[in-house]
N, C-alpha and C positions, 0 to 999 in steps of 0.2 A: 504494500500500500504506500500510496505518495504519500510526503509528508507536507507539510508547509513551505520548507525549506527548500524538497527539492521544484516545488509548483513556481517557488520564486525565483529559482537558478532561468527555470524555461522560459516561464514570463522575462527575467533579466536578457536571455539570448534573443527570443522573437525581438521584441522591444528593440536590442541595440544593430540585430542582421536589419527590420526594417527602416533603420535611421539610416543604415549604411548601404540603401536600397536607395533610400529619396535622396540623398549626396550622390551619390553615383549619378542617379537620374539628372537632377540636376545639373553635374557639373556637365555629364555628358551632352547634353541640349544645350549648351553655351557654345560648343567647339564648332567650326567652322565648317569641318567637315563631316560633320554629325547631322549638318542643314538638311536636307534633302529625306532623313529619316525621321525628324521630330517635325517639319513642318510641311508634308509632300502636296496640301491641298493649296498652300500658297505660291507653290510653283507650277500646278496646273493650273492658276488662275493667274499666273502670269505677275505677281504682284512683289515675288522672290526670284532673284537670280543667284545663278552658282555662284561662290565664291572661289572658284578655282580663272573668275572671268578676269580677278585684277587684283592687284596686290602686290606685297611683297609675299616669298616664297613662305616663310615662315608664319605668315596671316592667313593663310589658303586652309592652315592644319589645325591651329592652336588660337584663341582666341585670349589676346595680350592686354586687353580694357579690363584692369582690375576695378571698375566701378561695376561693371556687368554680373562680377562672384558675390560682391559685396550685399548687393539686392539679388539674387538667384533662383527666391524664393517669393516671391513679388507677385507671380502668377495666381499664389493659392488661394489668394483671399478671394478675387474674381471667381477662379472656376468655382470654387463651394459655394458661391452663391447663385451662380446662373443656374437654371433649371436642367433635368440630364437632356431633353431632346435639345436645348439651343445647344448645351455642351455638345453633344455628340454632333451636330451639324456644325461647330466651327472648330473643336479638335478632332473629332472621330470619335470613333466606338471603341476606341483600345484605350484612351482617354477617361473616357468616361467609367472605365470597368477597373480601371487602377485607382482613381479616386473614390471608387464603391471598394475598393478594397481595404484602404488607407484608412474610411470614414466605418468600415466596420471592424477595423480593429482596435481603433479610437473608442466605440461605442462599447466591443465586449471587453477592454480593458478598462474604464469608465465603471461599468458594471460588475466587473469581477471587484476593484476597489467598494465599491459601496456594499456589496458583499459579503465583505472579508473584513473591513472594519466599521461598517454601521451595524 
């Protein structure tokens, strides 16, 4: 039988693999050449261009504006608030199903707390 200790070791691991989940995410969707896979609906609307069209060589891979890591996280407050069909009409469905995931793990860790010590 689990004991408390080992429920908090788990809770401790999910907790810090999904923090190291949304840093990944985000940093990865800063990079330049990560374009095309985090925003593909803005380049069939013609409203994004490659970054491989100009630049220096080193701007094409890595993205050097540390004001951009600094707010990284800037997106989230908007998508939690738009409804899921606008979400999923202006990011997609793969979007929208990572932030059902995020928002229920929020929910049954939220709940596990009230729980465990209310």
């Amino acid at each position: 039988m689990a004991t408390i200790q080992d429920i908090g070791v788990s809770a401790a691991i999910n907790i810090l693999s999904a923090v190291i989940f949304l840093l990944a995410f985000a940093f990865l969707r800063l990079q330049p050449i990560n374009d095309r896979v985090y925003f593909p609906k803005w380049y069939l609307k013609g409203s994004r261009q490659s970054p491989s069209h100009g630049g220096a060589f080193v701007r094409k891979f890595v993205n050097l504006d540390m004001r951009s890591y600094l707010k990284f996280l800037s997106w989230m407050p908007a998508a939690l608030q738009m409804p899921e069909d606008e979400l999923i009409s202006h990011a997609g469905l793969d979007s929208a199903v990572y932030l059902r995931i995020y928002l229920t793990g929020y929910v049954t860790c939220i709940s596990f707390l009230s729980w465990t010590f209310f």
